[in-house]
MIROMI-767546 format. One record per residue (C-alpha): residue in one letter; x, y, z; residue number from 1. Coordinates in nm, 2 decimals, padded with zeros to 4 digits. Example, Ala and Ser with C-alpha at 12.3 -4.5 7.8 and 13.67 -1.06 7.14 Angstrom:
<rs>
{code:a&X:01.23&Y:-00.45&Z:00.78&pos:1};
{code:s&X:01.37&Y:-00.11&Z:00.71&pos:2};
</rs>
This chain:
<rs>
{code:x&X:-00.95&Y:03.23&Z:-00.21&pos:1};
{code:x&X:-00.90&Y:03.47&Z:00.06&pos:2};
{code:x&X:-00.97&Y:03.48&Z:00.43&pos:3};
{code:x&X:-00.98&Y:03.80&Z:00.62&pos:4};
{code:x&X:-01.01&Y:03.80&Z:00.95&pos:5};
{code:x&X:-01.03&Y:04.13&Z:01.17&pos:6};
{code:x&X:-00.95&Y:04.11&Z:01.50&pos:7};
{code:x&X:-00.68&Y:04.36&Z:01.75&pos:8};
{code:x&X:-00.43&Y:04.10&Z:01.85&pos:9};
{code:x&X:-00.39&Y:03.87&Z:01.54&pos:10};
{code:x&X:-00.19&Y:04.04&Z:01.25&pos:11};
{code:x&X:-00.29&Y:03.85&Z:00.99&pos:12};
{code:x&X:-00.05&Y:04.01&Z:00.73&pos:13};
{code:x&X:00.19&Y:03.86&Z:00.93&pos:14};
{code:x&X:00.08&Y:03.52&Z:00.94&pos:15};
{code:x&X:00.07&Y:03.52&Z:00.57&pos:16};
{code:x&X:00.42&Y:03.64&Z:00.52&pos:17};
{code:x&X:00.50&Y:03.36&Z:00.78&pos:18};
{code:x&X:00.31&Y:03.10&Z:00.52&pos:19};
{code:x&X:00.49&Y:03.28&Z:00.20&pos:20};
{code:x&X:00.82&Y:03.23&Z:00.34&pos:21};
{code:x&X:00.76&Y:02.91&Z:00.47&pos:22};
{code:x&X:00.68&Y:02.80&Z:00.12&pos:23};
{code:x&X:00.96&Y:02.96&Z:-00.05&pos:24};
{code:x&X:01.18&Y:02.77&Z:00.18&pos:25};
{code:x&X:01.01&Y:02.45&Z:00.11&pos:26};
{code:x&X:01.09&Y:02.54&Z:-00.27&pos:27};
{code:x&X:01.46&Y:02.54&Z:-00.20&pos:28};
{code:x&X:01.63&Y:02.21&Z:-00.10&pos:29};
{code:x&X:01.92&Y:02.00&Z:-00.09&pos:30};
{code:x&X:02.23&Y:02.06&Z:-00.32&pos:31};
{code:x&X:02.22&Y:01.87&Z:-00.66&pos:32};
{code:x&X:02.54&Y:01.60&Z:-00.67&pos:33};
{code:x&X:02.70&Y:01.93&Z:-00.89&pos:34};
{code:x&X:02.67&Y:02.12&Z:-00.62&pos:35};
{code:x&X:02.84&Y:01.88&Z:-00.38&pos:36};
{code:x&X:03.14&Y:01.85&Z:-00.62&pos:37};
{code:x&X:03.19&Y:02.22&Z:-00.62&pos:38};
{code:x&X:03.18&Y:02.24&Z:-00.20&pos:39};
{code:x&X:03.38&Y:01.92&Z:-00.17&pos:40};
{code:x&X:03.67&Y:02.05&Z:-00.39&pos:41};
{code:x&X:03.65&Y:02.35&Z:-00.16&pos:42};
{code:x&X:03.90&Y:02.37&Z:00.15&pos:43};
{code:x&X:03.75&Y:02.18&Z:00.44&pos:44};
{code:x&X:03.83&Y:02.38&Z:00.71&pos:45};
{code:x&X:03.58&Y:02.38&Z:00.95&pos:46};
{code:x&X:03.59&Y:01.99&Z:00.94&pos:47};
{code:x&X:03.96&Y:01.94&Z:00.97&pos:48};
{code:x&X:04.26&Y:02.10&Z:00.95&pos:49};
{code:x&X:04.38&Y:02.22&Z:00.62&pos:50};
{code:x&X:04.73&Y:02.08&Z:00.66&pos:51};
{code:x&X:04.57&Y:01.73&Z:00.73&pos:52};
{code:x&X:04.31&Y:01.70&Z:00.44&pos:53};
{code:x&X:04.29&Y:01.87&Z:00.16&pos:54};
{code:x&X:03.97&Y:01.85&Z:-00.07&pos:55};
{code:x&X:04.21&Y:01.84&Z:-00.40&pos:56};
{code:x&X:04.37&Y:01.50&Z:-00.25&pos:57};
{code:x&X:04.25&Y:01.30&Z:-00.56&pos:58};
{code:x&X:04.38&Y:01.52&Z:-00.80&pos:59};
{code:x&X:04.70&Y:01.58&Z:-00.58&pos:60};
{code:x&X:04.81&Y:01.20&Z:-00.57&pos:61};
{code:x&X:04.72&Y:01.11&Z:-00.94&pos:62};
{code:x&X:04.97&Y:01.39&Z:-01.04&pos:63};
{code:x&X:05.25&Y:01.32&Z:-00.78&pos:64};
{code:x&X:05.17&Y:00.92&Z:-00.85&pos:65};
{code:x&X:05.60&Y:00.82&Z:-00.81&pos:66};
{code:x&X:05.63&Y:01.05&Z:-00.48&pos:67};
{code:x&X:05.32&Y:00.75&Z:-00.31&pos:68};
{code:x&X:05.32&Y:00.51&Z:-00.49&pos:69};
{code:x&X:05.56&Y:00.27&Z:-00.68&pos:70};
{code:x&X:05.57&Y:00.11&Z:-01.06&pos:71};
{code:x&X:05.65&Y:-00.30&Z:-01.04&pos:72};
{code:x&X:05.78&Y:-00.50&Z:-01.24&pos:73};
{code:x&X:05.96&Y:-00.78&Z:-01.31&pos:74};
{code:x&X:06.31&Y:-00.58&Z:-01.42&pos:75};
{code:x&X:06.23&Y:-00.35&Z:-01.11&pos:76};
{code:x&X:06.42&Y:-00.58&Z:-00.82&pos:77};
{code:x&X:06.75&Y:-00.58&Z:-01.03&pos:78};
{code:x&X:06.70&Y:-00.19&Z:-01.05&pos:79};
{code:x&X:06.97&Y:00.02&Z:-00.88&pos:80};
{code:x&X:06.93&Y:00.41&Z:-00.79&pos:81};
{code:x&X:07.31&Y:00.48&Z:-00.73&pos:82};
{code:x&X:07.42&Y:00.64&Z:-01.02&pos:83};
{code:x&X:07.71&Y:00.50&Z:-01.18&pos:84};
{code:x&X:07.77&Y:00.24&Z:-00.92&pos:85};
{code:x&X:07.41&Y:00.13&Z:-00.96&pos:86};
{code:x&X:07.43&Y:00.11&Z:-01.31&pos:87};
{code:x&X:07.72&Y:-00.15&Z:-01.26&pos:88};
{code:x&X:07.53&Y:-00.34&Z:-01.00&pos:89};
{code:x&X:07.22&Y:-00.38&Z:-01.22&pos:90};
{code:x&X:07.48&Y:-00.54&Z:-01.51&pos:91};
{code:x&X:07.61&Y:-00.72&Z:-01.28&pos:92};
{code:x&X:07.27&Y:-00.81&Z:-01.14&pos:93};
{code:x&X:07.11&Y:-00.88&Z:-01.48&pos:94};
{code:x&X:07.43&Y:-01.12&Z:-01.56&pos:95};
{code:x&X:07.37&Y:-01.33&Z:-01.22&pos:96};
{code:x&X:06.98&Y:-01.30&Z:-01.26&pos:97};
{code:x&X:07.03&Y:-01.71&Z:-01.39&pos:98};
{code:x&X:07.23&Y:-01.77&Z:-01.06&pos:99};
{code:x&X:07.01&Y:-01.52&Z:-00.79&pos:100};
{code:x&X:06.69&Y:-01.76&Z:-00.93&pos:101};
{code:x&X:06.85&Y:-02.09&Z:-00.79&pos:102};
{code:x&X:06.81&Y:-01.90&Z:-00.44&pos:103};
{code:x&X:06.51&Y:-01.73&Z:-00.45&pos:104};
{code:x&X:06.22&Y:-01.67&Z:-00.65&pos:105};
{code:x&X:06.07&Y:-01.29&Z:-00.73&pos:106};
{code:x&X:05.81&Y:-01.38&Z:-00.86&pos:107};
{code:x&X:05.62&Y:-01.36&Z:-00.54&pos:108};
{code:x&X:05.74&Y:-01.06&Z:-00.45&pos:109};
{code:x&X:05.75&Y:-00.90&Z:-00.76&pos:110};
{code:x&X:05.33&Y:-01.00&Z:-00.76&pos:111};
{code:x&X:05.27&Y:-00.88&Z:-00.43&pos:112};
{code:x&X:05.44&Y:-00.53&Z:-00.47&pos:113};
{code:x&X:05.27&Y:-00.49&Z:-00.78&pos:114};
{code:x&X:04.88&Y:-00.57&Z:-00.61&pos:115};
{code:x&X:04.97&Y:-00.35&Z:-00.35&pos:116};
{code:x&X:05.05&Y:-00.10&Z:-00.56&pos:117};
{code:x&X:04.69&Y:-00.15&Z:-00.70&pos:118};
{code:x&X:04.57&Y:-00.10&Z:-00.38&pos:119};
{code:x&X:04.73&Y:00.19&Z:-00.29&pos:120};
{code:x&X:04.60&Y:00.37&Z:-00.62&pos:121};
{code:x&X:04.23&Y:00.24&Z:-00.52&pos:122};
{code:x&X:04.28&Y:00.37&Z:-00.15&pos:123};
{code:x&X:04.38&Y:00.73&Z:-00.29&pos:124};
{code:x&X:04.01&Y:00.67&Z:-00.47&pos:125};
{code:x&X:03.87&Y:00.54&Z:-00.14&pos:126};
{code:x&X:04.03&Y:00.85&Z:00.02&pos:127};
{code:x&X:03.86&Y:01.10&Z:-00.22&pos:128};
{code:x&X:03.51&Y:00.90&Z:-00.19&pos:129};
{code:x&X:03.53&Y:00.97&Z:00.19&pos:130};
{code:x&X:03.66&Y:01.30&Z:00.15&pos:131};
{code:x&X:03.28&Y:01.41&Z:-00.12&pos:132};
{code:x&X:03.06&Y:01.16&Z:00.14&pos:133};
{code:x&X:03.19&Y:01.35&Z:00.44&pos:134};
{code:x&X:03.11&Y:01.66&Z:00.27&pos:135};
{code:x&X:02.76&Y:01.54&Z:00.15&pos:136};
{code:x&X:02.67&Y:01.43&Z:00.51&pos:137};
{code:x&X:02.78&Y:01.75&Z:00.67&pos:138};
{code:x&X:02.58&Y:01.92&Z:00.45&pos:139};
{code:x&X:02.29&Y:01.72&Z:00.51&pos:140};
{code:x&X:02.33&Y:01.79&Z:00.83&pos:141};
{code:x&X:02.32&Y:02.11&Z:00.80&pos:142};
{code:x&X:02.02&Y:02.09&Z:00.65&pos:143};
{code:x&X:01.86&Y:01.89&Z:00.90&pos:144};
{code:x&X:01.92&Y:02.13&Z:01.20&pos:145};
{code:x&X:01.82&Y:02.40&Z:00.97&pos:146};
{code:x&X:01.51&Y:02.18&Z:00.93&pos:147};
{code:x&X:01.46&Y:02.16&Z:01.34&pos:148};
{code:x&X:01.47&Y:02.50&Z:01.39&pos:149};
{code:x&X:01.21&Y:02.55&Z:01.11&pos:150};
{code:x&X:01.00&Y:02.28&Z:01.34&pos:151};
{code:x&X:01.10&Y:02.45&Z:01.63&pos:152};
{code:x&X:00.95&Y:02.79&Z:01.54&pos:153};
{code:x&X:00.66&Y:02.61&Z:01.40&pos:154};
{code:x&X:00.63&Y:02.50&Z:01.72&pos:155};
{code:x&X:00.59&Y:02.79&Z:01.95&pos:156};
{code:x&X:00.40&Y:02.98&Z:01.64&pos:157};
{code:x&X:00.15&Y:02.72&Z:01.70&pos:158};
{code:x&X:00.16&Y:02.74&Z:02.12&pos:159};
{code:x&X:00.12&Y:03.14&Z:02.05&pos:160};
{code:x&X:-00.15&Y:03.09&Z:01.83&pos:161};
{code:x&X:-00.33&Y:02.84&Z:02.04&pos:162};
{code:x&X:-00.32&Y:03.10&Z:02.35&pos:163};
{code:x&X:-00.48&Y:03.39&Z:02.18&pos:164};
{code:x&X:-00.75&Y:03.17&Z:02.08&pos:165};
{code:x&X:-00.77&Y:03.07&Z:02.41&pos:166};
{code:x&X:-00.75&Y:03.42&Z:02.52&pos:167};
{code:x&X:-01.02&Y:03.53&Z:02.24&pos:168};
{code:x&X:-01.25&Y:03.20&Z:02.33&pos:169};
{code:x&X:-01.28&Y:03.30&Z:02.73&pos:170};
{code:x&X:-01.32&Y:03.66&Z:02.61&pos:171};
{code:x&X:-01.60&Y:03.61&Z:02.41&pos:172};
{code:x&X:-01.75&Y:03.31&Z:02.72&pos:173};
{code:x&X:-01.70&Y:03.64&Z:02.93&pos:174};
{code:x&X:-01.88&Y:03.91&Z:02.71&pos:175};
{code:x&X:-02.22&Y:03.94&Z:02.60&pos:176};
{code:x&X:-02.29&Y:03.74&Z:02.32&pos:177};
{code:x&X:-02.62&Y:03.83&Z:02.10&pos:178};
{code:x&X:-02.76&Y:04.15&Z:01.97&pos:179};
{code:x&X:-02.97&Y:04.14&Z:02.31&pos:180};
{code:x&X:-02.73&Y:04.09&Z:02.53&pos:181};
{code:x&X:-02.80&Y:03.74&Z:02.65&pos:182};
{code:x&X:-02.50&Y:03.50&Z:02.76&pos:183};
{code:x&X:-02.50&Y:03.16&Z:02.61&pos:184};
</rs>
């Protein structure tokens, strides 16, 4: 279907380009949950600063795991890291271990260093999840202001196009309308 319309101060051509692109844009649309991945392992720079965060974080701690985050277990409290001195105070430790136990017990501790060393691996993942939702929602907000200036132009488009009709309706009220000349 097509509608021509002929008049001096409506370009119709460029209403329908407006329409086209409008469309096209309409086609695009948010990024796919791939796409997100690939921007989020990108360096965040215009969030934060790039010393502060870095969008590799996850990948970062689970390969540098002993420089964050500590291995527990039961032989670990009788552990020394002296060298040769420590290697003679863990003997000596492991041969009093009977002896230390009629004092305290580390079993306590040696749980609760363990679950937070859970935790500390699950806030690394909590870390990254932030880190690919932040990005998500900046994007998304992008998108949305991208989405009110598309309203925005819609907007006065609209207010121009209303005038000229206006302007073409008290035109026409003005002239002669009629083959005879008669005003209605």
């Amino acid at each position: 279907m097509t509608v021509e319309m002929e008049s001096d101060r409506v370009d119709v051509q460029e209403v329908m380009r407006e329409i086209r692109r409008r469309i096209e844009e309409k086609k695009g649309g948010l990024y796919t949950e791939e796409e997100i991945r690939e921007i989020a392992e990108r360096p965040l720079h215009p969030v934060l600063d790039a010393r502060d965060f870095k969008s590799d974080l996850l990948a970062e701690f689970l390969e540098q795991k002993d420089r964050w985050n500590f291995s527990f277990d039961p032989e670990t409290v009788y552990r020394s890291s002296r060298g040769f001195v420590g290697r003679m105070l863990e003997t000596l430790r492991r041969l009093l271990r009977p002896v230390q136990k009629l004092f305290w017990n580390p079993n306590p501790m040696i749980a609760a260093l363990s679950r937070q060393s859970d935790l500390n691996t699950s806030l690394v993942h909590l870390l990254h999840n932030v880190g690919l939702e932040m990005t998500r929602l900046n994007l998304e907000i992008q998108d949305l202001r991208n989405r009110v200036l598309q309203l925005q132009g819609r907007l006065e488009f609209h207010a121009r196009r209303e005038k000229t009709l206006e302007s073409l309706v008290a035109e026409r009220a003005g002239s002669p309308a009629g083959p005879e000349g008669k005003a209605e």
